[in-house]
C-alpha positions in Angstrom: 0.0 0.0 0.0 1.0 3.2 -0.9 0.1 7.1 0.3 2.0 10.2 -0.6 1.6 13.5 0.5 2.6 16.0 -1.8 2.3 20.1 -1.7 -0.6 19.5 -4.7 -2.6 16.9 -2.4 -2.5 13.4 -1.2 -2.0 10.2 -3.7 -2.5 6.8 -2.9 -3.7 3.1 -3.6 -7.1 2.3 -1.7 -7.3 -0.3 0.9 -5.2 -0.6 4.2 -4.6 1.2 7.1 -5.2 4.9 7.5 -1.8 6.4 6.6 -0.4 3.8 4.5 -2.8 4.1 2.1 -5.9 6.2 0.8 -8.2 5.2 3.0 -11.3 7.1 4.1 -9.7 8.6 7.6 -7.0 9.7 5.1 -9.5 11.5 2.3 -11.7 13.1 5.1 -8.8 14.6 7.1 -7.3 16.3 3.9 -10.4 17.6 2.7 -11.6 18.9 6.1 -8.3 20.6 6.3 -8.6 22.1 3.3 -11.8 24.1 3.5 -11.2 25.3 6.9 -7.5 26.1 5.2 -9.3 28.0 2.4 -11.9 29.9 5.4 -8.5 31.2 7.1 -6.9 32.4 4.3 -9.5 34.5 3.8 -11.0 32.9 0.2 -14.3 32.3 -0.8 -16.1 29.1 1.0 -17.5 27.6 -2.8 -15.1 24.8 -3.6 -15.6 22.9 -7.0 -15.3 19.6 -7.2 -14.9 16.8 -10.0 -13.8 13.4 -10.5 -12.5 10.6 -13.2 -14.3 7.4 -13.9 -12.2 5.6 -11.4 -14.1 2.7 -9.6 -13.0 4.5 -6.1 -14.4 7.7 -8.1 -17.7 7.9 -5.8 -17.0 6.4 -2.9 -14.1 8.7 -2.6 -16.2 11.8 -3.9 -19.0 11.1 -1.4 -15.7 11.5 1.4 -14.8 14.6 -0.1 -17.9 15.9 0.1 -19.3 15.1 3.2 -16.1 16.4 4.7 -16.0 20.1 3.0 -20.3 20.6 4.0 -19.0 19.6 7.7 -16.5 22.7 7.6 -19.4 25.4 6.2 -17.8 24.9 2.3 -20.4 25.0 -0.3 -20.1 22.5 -2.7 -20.6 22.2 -6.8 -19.9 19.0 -7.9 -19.4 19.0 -11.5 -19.3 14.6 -11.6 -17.6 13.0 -14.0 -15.6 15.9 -15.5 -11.6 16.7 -16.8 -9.1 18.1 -15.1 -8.9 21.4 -16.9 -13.0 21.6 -16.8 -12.7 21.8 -12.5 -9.8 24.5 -13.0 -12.0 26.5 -15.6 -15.2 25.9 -13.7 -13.0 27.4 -10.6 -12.7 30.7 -11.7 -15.8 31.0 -13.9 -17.6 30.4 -10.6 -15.6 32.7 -8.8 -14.9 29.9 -6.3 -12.1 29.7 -3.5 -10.5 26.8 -4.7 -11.2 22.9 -6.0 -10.5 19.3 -5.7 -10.3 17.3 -8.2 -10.5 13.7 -7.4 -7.9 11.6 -10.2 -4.5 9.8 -9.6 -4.1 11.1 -13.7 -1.9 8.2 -15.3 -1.7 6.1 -12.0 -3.3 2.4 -12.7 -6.4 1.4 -11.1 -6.2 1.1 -7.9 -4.8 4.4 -7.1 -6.3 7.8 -6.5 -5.7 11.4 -5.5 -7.0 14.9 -4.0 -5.3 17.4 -6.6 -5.9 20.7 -5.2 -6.7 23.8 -6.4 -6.3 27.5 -5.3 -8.8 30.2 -6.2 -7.4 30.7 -10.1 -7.7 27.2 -11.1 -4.4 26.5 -10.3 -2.5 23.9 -8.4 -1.9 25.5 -4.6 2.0 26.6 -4.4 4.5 25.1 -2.6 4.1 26.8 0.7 0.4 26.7 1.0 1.0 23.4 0.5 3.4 23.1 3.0 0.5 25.1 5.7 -2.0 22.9 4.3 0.3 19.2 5.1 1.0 21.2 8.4 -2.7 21.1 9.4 -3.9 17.9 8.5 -1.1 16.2 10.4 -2.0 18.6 14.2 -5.7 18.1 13.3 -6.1 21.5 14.5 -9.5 22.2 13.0 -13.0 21.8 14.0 -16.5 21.0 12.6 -19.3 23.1 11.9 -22.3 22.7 13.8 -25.8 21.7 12.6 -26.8 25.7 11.4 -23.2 26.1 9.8 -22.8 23.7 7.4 -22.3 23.9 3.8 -24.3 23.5 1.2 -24.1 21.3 -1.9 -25.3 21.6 -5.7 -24.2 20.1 -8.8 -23.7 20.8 -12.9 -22.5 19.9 -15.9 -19.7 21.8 -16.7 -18.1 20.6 -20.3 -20.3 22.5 -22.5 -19.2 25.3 -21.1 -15.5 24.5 -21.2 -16.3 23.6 -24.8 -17.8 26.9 -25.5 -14.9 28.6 -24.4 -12.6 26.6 -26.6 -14.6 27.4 -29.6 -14.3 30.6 -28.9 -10.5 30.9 -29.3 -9.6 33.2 -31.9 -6.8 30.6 -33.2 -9.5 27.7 -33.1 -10.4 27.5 -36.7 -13.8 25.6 -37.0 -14.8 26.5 -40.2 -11.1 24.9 -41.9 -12.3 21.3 -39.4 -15.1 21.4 -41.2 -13.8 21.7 -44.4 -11.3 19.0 -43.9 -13.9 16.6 -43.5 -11.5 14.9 -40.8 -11.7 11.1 -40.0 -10.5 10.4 -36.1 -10.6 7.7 -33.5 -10.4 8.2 -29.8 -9.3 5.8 -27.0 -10.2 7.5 -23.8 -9.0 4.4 -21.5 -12.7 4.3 -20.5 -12.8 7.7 -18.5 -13.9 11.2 -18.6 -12.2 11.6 -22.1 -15.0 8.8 -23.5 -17.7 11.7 -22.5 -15.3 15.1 -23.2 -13.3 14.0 -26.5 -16.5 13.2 -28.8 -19.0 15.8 -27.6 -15.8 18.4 -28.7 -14.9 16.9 -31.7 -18.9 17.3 -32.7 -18.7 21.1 -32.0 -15.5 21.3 -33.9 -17.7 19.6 -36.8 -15.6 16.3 -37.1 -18.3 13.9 -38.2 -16.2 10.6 -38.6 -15.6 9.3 -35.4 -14.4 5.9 -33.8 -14.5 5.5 -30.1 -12.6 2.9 -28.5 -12.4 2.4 -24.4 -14.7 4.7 -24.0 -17.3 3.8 -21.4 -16.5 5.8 -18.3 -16.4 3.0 -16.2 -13.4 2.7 -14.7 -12.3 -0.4 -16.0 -8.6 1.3 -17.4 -8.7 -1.0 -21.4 -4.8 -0.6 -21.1 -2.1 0.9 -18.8 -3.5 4.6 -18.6 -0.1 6.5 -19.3 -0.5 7.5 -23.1 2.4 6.0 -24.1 3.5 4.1 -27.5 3.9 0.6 -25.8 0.4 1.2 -24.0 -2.0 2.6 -27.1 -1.2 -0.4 -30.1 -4.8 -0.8 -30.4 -5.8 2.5 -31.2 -2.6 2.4 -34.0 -4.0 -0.3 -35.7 -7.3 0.9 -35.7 -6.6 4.0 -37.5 -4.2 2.6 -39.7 -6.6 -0.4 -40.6 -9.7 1.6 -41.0 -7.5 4.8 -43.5 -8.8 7.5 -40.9 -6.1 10.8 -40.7 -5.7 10.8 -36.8 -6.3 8.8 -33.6 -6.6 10.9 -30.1 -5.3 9.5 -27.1 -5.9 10.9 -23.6 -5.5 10.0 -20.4 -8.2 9.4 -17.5 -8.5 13.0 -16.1 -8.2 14.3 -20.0 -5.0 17.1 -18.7 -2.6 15.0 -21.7 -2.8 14.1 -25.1 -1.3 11.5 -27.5 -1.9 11.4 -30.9 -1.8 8.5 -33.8 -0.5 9.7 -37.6 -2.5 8.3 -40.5 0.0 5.6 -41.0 -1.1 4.4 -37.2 2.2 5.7 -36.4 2.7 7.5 -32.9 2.8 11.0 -33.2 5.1 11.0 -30.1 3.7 12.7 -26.8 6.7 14.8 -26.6 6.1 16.5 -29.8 2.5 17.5 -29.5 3.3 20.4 -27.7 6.1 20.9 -30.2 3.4 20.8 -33.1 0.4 23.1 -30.7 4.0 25.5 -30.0 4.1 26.2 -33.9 1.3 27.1 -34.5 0.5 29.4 -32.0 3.7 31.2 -32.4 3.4 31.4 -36.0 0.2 33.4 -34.9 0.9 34.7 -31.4 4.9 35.8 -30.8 6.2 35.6 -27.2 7.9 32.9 -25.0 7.6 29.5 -24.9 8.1 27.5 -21.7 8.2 24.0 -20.7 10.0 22.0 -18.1 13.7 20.7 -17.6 12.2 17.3 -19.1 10.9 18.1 -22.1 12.4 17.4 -25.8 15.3 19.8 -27.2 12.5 19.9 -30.1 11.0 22.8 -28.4 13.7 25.1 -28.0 14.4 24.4 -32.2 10.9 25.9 -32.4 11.4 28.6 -30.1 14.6 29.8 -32.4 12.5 28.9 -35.4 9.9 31.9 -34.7 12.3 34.0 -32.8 11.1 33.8 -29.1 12.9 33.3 -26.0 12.8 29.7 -24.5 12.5 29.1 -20.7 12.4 25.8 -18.9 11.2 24.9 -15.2 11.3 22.5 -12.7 9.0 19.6 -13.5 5.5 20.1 -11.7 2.5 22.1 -13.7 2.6 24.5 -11.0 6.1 25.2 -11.8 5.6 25.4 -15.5 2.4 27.9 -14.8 4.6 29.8 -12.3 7.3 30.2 -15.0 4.8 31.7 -18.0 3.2 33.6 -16.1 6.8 35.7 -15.2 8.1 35.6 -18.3 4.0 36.1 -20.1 4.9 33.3 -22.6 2.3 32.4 -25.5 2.2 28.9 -24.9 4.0 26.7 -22.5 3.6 23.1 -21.2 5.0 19.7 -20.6 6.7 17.1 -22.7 4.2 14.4 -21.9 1.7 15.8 -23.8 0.4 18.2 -21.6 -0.4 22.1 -23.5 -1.0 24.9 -21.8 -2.8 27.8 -23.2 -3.4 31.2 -21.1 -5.7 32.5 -23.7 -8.2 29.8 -22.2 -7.0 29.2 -19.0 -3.3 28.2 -17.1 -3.9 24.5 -16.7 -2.8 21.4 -18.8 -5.9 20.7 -21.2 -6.1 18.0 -23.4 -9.4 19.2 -24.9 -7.6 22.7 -26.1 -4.7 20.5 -27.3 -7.0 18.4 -29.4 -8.7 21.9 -31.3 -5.4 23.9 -32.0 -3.7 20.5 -33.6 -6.8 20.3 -35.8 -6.9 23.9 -36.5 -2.9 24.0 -37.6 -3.6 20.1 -39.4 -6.4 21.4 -41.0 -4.4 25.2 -42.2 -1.3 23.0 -42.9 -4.0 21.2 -45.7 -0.9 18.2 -44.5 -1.1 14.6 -43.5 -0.4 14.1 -39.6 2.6 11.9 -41.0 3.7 15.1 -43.2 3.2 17.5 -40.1 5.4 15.3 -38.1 8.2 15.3 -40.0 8.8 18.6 -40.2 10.0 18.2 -36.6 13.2 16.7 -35.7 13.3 13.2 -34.5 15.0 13.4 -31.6 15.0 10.5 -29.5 14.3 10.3 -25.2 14.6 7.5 -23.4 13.2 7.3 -19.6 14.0 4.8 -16.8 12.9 4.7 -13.3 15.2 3.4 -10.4 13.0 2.4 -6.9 13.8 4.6 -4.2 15.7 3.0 -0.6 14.1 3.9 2.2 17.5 5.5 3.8 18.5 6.9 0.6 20.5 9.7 0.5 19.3 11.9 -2.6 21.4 14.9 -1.8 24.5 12.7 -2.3 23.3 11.6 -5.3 22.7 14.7 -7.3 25.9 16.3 -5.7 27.6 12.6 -7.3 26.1 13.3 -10.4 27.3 17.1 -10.8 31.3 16.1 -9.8 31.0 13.3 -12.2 29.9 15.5 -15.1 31.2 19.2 -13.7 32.5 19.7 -17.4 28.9 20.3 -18.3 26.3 22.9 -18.2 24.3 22.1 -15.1 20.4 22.7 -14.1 20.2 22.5 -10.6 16.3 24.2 -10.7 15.1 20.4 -10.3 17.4 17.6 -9.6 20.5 17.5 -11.8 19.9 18.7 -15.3 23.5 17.9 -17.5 23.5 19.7 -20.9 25.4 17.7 -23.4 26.6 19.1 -26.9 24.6 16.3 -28.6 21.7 16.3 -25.7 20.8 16.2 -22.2 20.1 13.8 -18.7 17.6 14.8 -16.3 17.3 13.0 -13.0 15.1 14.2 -10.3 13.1 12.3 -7.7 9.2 11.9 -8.5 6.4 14.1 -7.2 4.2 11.2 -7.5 5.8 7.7 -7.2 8.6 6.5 -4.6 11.0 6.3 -8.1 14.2 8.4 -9.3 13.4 9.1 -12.9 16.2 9.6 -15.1 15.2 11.1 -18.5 17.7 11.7 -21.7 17.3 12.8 -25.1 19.7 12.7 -28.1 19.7 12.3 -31.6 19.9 8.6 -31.7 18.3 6.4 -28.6 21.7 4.7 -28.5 23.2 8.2 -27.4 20.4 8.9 -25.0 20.7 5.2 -23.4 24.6 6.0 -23.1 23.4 9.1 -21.0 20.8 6.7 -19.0 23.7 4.5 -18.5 26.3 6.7 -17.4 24.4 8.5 -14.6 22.7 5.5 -13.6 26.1 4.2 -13.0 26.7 7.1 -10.4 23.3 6.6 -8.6 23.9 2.8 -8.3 27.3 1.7 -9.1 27.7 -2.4 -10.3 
């Protein structure tokens, strides 16, 4: 059993004992903390709520509930809805904050309380830090009878799909005209209810779903990646439709599928949504320490600055909103766009690909390769308990002290022919080690040599 507290919220498996795990004691004493956290810092008492199609989905959205009315919050549950439709809904509502109930690419039998702060956002490091500070003194107490909250509910994705199609660089009329063809696996979550209902507005008529009956039961290994979506691939290419969509349960990242039923690669569709909005829109682009060298080609390729953060969406946001980039986001397919909101949205993703596909009057294949093909690789090492991650890092930097070095988020080393990022996870007990190169033998020589430092032979 697993539970890990993070300065976004609490992650966990279900089933065990209350603090191993995310059990109910666990859920209700993070969300109780929360709304009286919100009350003291003076923000509105309306919290939104919304959750994926995870079989814990109600029982843990019933905890979350129950627990925010005792502590005088009023409640608008939005259901089954995406990520980026709580965030929106946040703001539109004029709300003090939101939890949004999804362990995102986590299998199963995992779930999460990803908090929100009053602009949709993902709370920041030190009210996360007050927030963890208050759940583990218990130093709160319940409303009585006459004080608590109050609860409501709506439907929130028209809405968030109204917004979209109101995007000045969301070209409906050229999505028409291209008469696209597109299948959707939506790893039977929220994405099997979002995805279709916008491609509709966007006046795609063609449409395929696959794994998508929000019920929880995950077709596949919900991380988008190549190894994980072959049945979507040989859908499209077998059927001779122009692009398969792939999201993930809580719909924040998106994969695509060429015509050819090749992968698209998750890394570059924020290298293909970057073009076109800064073919349209100049300013910076930003993205985190992890993400493909790609997007720095394209930042020099429209003649913008390029800034990179530490890993985290919070980080990212923090980042564009200081240096008021044009687009920004994360390598694993997540886009973020301040023109709609700052939150990874897969939905947004999905209608500025098909506006810049549908201008381009290009294959997805074609589109693809005007990108270089760089190559990542990524490998996880488990975590000892006694570890010594300091050591680590400061192992790593002496080893390779001929290099530029990131220090913003682990230990970034800037090769001439590419780059090794290791950081410990926000979200798994796990070192990551990420490199990119030209060819994936140069990038595995990168793995290999740091992973040699963190655990000699």
């Amino acid at each position: 059993m697993t539970l890990i507290k993070s300065i976004s919220g609490i992650r966990g498996t279900i089933g065990g004992k209350p603090g191993e795990a995310l059990t109910p004691m666990d859920i209700v004493s993070i969300s109780s903390a929360f709304g009286v956290w919100l009350k003291n810092s003076g923000g509105n008492k309306k919290v939104i709520i919304g959750r994926d199609a995870r079989i814990s989905g109600e029982m843990v959205n019933q905890l979350v509930v129950g627990s925010l009315l005792s502590v005088g919050i009023d409640v608008i549950d939005l259901g089954l809805a995406t990520t980026p439709s709580v965030e929106m809904a946040v703001t539109d509502h004029y709300a003090g904050g939101g939890i949004i109930i999804t362990a995102s690419h986590n299998p199963k039998n995992w779930n999460a309380l990803k908090l929100l702060n009053s602009q949709g956002e993902f709370i920041s490091d030190q009210d996360g830090k007050d927030l963890l500070k208050m759940v583990e003194s218990q130093k709160y107490t319940f409303n009585e009878v006459d004080d608590l909250g109050t609860y409501s509910k709506e439907d929130y994705l028209d809405k968030h799909i109204g917004h979209i199609l109101n995007l000045p660089l969301v070209n409906k009329k050229l999505i028409e005209q291209a008469g696209f063809s597109i299948a959707i696996d939506a790893v039977n979550s929220v994405g099997g209810i979002a995805i279709p209902k916008l491609l509709k507005a966007l006046g795609v008529n063609t449409i395929k779903e696959i794994n998508c009956t929000p019920d929880g039961e995950f077709a596949h290994n919900p991380e988008p990646l190549p190894e994980n979506i072959n049945e979507i691939c040989s859908l499209v290419k077998t059927t001779k439709l122009d692009l398969g969509i792939i999201v993930d349960p809580d719909v924040d990242r998106l994969a695509l599928v060429c015509e050819n039923g090749e992968p698209f690669g998750e890394e570059y569709t924020l290298v293909s949504v970057a073009d076109y909005i800064l073919e349209n829109s100049k300013g910076p682009l930003v993205a985190n320490l992890s993400s493909t060298m790609a997007l720095k080609d394209m930042a020099k390729k429209h003649g913008v600055e390029f800034f990179e953060s530490a890993v985290g969406e919070v980080n990212v946001v923090k980042e564009m909103k200081e240096q008021k980039a044009s687009i920004g986001g994360e390598g694993n397919g997540g886009i973020i766009y301040p023109e709609l909101h700052y939150g990874r949205d897969a939905l947004v993703g999905v209608a500025l690909f098909l506006s810049h596909l549908a201008k381009s009057k290009k294959t997805s294949s074609e589109l693809r390769a005007q990108y270089a093909d760089y190559k990542m690789v990524k490998h996880k090492l488990e975590l000892d308990d006694n570890i010594d991650l300091d050591a680590i890092l400061n192992g790593v930097r002496e080893k390779f002290a001929k290099y530029p070095c990131n220090s913003v988020d682990g230990v970034k080393i800037n090769f001439p022919a590419g780059w090794v990022h290791l950081r410990k996870s926000n979200t798994e007990p796990i070192i990551r080690i990420y490199a990119e190169a030209e060819t994936e033998q140069e990038a595995q020589t990168f793995i290999s040599d740091v992973s040699n430092v963190v655990k000699p032979d």
